[in-house]
N, C-alpha and C positions, 0 to 999 in steps of 0.2 A: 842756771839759777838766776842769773844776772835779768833775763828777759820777765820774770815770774810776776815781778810789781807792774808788768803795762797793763792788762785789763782792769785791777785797780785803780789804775792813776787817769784810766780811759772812763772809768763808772764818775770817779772825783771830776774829771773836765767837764761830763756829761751835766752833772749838778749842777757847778758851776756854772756852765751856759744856758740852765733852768734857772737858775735868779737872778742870771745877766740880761738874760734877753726876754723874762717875764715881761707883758706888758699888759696897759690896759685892753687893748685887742684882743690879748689869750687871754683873759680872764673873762671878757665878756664874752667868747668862744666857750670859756670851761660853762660858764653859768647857762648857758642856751643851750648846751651838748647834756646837759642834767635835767634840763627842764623837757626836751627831749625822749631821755632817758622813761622819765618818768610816764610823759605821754605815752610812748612806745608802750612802755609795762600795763598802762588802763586799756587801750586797745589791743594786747595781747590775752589780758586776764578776762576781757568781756567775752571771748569767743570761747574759754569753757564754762563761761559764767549763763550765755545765754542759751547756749547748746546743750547746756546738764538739766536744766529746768527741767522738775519728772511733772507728769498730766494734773498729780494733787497742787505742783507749785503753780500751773497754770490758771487753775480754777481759783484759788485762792486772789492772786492777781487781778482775776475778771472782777473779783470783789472789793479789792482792794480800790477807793474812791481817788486816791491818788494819778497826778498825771502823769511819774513816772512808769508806774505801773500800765498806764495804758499806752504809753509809750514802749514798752516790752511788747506787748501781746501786738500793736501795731506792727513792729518791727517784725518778729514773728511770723507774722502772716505771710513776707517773701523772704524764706532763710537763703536762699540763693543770691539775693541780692544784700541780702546781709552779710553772709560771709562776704560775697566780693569784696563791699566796704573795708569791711576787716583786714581784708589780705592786703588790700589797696595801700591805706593805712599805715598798715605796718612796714612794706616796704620802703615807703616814699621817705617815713621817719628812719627807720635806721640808713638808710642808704643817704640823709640828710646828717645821723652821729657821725658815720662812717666819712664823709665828706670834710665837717667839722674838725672831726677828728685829725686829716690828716694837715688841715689849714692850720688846728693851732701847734701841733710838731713842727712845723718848716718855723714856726714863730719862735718856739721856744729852742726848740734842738737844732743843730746843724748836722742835717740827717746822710749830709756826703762826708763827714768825718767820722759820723758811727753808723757805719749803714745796718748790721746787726741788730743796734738796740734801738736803731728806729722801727727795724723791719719785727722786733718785740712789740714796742710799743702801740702801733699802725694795725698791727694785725691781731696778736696773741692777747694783749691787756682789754683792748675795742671788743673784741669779738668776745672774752670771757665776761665781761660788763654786759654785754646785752643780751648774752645766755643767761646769765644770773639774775639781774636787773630786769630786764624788759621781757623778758620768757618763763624760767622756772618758778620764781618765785610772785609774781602776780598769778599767774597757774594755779602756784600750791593754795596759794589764799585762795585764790578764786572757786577752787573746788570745796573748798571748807565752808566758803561762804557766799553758795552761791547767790542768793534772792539780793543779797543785803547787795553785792556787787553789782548784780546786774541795776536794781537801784540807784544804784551813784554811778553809772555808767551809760545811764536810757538816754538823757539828754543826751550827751556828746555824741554817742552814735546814732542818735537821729538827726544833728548838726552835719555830723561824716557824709549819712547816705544822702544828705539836699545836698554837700558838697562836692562829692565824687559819682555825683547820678550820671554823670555820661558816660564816664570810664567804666564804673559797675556794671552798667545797662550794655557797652559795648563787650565786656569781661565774661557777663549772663548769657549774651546770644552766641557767643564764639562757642561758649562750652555748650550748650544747647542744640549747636548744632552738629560739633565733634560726637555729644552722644546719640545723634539718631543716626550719623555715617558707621559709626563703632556700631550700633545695636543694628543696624543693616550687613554689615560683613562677620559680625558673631556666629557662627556657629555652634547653635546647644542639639543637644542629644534629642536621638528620634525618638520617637512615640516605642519603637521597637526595641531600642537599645534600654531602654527606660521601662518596657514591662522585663527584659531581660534581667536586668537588676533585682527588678521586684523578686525576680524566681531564685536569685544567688541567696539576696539579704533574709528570703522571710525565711523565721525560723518556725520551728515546729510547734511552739506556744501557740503562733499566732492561729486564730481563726482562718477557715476557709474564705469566711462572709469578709472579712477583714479584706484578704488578699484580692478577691474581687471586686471589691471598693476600688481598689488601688490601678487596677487594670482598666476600671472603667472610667476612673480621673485621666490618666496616662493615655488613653485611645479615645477619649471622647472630641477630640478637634481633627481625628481621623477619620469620621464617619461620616457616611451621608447620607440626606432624607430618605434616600431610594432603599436604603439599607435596613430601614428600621420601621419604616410607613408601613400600612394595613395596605393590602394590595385592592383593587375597586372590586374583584369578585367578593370580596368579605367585606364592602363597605356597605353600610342601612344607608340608603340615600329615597327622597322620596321625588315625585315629581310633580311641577310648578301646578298640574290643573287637576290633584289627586282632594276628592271631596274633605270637607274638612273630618266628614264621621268615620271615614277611610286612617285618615291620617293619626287622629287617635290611637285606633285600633296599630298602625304599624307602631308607634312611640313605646304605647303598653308592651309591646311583646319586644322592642329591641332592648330599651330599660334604659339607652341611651340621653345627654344632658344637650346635646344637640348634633342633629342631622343636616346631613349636606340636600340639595334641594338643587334640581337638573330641571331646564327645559328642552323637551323632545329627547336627549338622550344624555345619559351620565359624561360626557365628555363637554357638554354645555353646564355647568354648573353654574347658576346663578346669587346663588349666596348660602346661608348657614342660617337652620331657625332653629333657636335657642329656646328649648324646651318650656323653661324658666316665661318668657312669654307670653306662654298659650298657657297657664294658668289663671288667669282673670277673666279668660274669656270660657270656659270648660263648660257652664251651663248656658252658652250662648243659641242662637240655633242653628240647624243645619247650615245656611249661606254665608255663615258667617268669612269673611273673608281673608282668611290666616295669611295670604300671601304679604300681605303690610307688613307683617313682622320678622319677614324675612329679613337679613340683616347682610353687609359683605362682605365676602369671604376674602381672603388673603393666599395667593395664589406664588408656589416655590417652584423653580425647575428639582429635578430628583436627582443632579448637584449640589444643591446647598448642604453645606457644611452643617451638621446640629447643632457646634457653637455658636453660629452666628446666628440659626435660627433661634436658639434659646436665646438671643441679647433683642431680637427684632418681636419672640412674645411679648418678653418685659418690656420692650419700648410702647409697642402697639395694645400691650393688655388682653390679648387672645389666645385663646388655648388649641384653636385649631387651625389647621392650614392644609389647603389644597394640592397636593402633589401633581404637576404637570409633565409630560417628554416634551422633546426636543419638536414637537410637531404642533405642541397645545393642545393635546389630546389629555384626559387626565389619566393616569397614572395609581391614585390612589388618593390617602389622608395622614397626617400625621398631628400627634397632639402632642399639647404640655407634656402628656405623664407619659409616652413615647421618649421622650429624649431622656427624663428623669432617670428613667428605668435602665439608660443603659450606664449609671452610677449608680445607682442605689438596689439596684434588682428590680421581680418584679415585684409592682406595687397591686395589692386586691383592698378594693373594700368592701362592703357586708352585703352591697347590690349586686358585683361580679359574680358572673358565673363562671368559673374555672372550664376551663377550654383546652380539650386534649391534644396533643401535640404529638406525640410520642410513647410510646410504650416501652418500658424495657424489661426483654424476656430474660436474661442472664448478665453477668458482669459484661459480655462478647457481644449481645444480639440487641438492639433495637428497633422499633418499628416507627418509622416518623411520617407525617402529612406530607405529601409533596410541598404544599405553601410554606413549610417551616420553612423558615428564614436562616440564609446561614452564619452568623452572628449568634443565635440561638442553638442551630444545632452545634457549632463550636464549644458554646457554655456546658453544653449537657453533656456531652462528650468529652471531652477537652481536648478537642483537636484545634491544633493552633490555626488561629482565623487567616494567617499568612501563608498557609501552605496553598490556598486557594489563588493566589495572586496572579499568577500566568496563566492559569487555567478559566478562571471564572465567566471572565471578560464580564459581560453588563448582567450576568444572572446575579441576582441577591437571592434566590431560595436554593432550596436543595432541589425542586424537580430543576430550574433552573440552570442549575451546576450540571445535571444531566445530558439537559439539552444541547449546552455548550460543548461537551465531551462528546457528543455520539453525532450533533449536527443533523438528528432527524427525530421523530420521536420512536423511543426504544419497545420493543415487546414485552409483553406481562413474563416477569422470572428471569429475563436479561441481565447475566451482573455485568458490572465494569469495575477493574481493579485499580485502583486507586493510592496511592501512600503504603500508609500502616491498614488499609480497611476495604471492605468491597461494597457497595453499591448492587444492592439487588431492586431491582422494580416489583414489587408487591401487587400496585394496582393500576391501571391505563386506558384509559377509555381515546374516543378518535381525537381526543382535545388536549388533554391533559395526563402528565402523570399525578395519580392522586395520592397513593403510599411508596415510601421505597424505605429495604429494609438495608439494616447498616451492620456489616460483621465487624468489628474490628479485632487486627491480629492480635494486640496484645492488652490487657485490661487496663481502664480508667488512670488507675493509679502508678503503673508502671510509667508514664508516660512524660 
């Protein structure tokens, strides 16, 4: 019981060597460690003052005639380089209390006689003052009050960011370039793993038309020109020294808004004439010479990607483009409403004429075009378009897929078995397969 009065009599020495050894030094330490304080709290309170701003505060601001206001929207315009400031900021000030802090304790306390209540004071009293003080509650204010704060805060942290521009600027590009190393070694989910989902989550509310949206978001950076193009035996193209009365007559009957246009033979295409054109001149006379208005074409290997081709329309502003091989041979055509179609389905307007592809005799039997595409015949069927992968090789149609399986071409009534389904040849002439019919073993919807 005897030892019970020392950390008392230890708290009383502690006092007393705080009004012995006050000086003017700690006191002008306490006043610059508050002044401090309070700095830290405007620079901490600006960062949810300027970050909460909703789009109606913004707009109001552009109106607002004031220079602090455009002072925000200035500031704004690089948040990257604004938070740095911020972060900048706020380090350099507490880690300046912190600093302070411990310069005016050695002043007041003798921190080798009470190492405990220095190691209080230094750490646990500092650190609760600037949580309190310089963090939560400029915060709390600041979120109550956002516009009025960011207001009385524009100046100084446009003073910060001409102060701290190198450290920012060097703070911006560090992290700038951690995220393109990071978004280089990320790996996100495949196209495949990602329509797999689609098939757990959708529920039975949902539309069919819905779910196939969804597949065709999900696989559209999958695909390629080669996959989805009009192949050249179904392409209307005319040629470079066809009379102009001729050429007419082909336009009328294809219904077409522009045709591709060969010299000597379909694999020399010389450009694309925009139907839209040759209206001014329609009552013109027979020599008239329509080849001027030929215009030129944009030419893809039948690798390109459709995403990238749908960013190089909207760059270029064309709806049509040139499918080429590997030789410079052409290949086919592919347009705008080509790539569309494999998001949004097919698209008709009131000049198309619906074009038969397929017939279906029972849940079990179809009848398809050799050219059907197999992207197409996957849809209509719903055989997944992956099962073809090892098998395909360079076919994109179903005679195609044929071709690659049997390695010659097959006889009329030949089947080949297949997965879930058989492969019968319908119709074959010495060139082409033209029908081939489709069993499958188990129905549409079981699948």
């Amino acid at each position: 019981m005897e030892d019970s009065p020392e950390p008392y009599s230890c708290f009383v020495s502690l006092i007393l060597s705080f009004f012995n050894t006050f000086n003017a030094e700690a006191f002008t330490g306490l006043i610059i460690m508050f002044l401090l304080l309070v700095f830290s709290a405007l620079v901490s309170g600006s960062e949810v003052a300027f970050f909460s701003l909703k789009p109606s505060d913004l707009d109001d601001l552009r109106d607002n005639p004031s220079r602090n206001a455009k002072k925000i929207i200035h500031l704004l315009e690089r948040p990257k380089r604004l938070l740095a400031t911020i972060l900048i900021t706020n380090n350099v000030v507490n880690i300046a209390i912190i600093i302070l802090s411990t310069f005016v304790t050695r002043i007041v306390f003798n921190i080798e006689d009470f190492l405990i209540l220095g190691f209080i004071v230094q750490v646990i009293v500092v650190t609760f003052l600037l949580l309190l003080f310089a963090e939560v509650l400029p915060k709390v204010y600041a979120t109550q009050n956002i516009v009025k704060f960011a207001l009385m805060v524009a100046g100084l942290m446009t003073a910060l960011r001409r102060f701290f521009y190198p450290l920012s600027s060097l703070l911006v590009k560090s992290t700038n370039f951690i995220d393109k190393r990071m978004a280089v070694k990320r790996s996100g989910l495949s196209a495949n793993e990602l329509s797999h989902a689609i098939d757990i989550t959708h529920e039975e509310k949902g539309s069919e038309e819905d779910k196939q949206l969804l597949y065709g978001i999900v696989q559209f950076s999958n695909i390629y020109a080669r996959e989805i193009m009009k192949s050249r035996v179904d392409v209307v193209a005319v040629a470079e020294d066809i009379p102009f009365s001729e050429l007419i007559k082909v336009i009328v009957e294809a219904g077409y808004s522009r045709i591709p246009v060969y010299r000597e033979s379909f694999d020399n295409v010389i450009g694309i004439l925009y139907i839209k054109d040759l209206l001014p001149h329609l009552d013109t006379e027979e020599e008239f010479p329509w080849q001027n208005l030929i215009r030129n074409c944009f030419f893809v290997p039948e690798s390109k990607k459709i995403n990238d081709l749908l960013k190089e329309f909207q760059e270029r502003k064309i709806h049509m483009a040139v499918v080429v091989d590997e030789y410079g041979g052409t290949s086919g055509i592919v347009t705008l409403e080509d790539i569309l179609e494999e998001i949004v389905g097919e698209i008709n307007d009131e000049f198309d004429i619906e074009e038969t592809i397929y017939s279906k005799l029972d849940q079990l039997n179809y009848v398809f075009e050799g050219k059907t595409l197999l992207k197409d015949f996957c849809k209509i069927t719903g055989i997944d378009y992956n099962n073809f992968n090892e098998i395909k090789g360079e076919a994109d149609t179903l005679a195609g897929l044929i071709l690659e399986i049997k390695k010659e071409l097959p006889y009329k009534g030949e089947k080949i078995k297949f997965d879930d389904f058989d492969l019968i040849v319908d119709a074959v002439d010495n060139r082409r397969i033209k029908r081939v019919k489709i069993k499958l073993n188990k129905p549409k919807d079981d699948k």
